[in-house]
C-alpha positions in Angstrom: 15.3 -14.9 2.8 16.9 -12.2 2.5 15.2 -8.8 1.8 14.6 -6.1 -1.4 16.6 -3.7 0.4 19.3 -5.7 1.7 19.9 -6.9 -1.8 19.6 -3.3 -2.6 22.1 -2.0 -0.1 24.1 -5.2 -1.0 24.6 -4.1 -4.6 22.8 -6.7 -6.4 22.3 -5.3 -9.5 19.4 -7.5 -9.9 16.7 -6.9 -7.1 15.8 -4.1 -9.5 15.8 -4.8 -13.4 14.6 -1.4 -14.0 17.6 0.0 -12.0 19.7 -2.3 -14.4 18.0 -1.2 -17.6 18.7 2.3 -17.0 21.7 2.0 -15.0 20.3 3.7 -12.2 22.9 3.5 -8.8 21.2 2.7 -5.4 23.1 5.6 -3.3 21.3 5.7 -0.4 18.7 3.1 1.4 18.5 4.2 5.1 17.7 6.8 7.8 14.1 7.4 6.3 15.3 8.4 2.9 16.4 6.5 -0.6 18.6 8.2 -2.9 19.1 7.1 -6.6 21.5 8.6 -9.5 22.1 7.6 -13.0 23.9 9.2 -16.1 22.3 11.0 -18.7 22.3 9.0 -22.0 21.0 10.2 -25.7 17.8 7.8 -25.1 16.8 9.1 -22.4 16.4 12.4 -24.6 13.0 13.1 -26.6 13.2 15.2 -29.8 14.2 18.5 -28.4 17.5 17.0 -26.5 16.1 17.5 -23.0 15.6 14.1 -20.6 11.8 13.1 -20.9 9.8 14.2 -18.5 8.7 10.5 -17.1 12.4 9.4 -16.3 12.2 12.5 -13.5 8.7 11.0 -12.2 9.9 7.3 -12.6 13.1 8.3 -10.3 11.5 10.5 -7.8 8.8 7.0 -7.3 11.8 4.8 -6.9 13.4 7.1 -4.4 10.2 7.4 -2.4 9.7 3.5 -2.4 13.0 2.9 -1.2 11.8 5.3 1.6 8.4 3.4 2.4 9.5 0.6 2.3 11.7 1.2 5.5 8.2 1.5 7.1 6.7 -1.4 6.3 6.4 -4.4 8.8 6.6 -8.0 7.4 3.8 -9.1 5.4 2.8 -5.6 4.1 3.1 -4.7 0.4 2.2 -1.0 -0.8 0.9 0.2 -4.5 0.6 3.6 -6.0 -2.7 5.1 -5.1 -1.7 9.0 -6.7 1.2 10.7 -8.0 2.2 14.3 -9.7 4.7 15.7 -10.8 5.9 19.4 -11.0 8.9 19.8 -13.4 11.2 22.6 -12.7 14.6 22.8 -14.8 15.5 20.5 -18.0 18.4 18.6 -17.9 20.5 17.3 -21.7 23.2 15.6 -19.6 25.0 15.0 -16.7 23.8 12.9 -13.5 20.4 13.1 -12.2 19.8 12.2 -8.5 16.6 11.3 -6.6 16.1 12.0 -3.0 12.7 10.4 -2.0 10.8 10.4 2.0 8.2 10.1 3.6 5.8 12.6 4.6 3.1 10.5 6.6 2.9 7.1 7.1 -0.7 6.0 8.5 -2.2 2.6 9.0 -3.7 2.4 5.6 -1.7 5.1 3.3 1.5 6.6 3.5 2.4 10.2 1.5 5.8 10.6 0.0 8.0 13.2 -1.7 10.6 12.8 -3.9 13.0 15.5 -5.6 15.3 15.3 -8.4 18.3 17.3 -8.5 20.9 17.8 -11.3 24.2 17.0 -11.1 24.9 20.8 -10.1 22.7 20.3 -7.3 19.8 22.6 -8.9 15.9 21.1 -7.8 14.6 19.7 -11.5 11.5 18.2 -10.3 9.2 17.6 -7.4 7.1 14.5 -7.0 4.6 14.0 -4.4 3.1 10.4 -4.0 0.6 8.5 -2.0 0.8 4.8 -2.0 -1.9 2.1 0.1 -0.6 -0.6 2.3 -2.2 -3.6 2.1 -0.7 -7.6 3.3 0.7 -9.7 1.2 
């Protein structure tokens, strides 16, 4: 069978229907780190014209997963425990990207960051993430 992050580095547009929904493009899934960018679009907008707050978060999360789960062995899943957020600079258009890693991987919990950067390279948002490993 083959694996979420072979499909992922394979390009199949469906291992991740969220990626799909928002058109998110898997840019990096190795070395320790996972790196996501997507287009701006109006509806990702709320009613003062800046990109909602949660698409920065829900990016940074993917980005960090795509990290963990470089770590993981077979038969180990992982779930968020805690994440915040600090948001930094608005963005109305352009490109987002994610960079996520991780910070500490123990037995039982593993501690992520993830950043998102504009498409001028200027930090937006920082996201730091703990997530528990448990087996499948």
């Amino acid at each position: 069978m083959t694996s979420y992050l072979d499909r992922l580095r394979a390009g199949d547009v469906d291992a991740n229907p969220f990626f799909g929904m928002l058109g998110v493009r898997v840019d990096c899934v190795d070395g320790g780190t996972g790196e996501l960018v997507v287009e701006v679009r109006p509806g990702f907008c709320n009613g003062e014209g800046w990109v909602q707050g949660g698409l920065y978060t829900a990016l940074a999360d993917e980005a960090i997963v795509l990290a963990v789960y470089q770590t993981l062995t077979e038969g180990e899943t992982i779930a968020t425990i805690a994440e915040s957020t600090s948001f930094l600079r608005g963005v109305n258009g352009g490109t987002l990207r994610a960079v996520g890693r991780v910070v500490k991987r123990g037995r039982r919990v593993i501690f992520g960051e993830g950043q998102v950067y504009d498409g001028e390279g200027r930090l937006c948002s920082v996201t730091t993430a703990s997530y528990v490993v448990s087996a499948r």
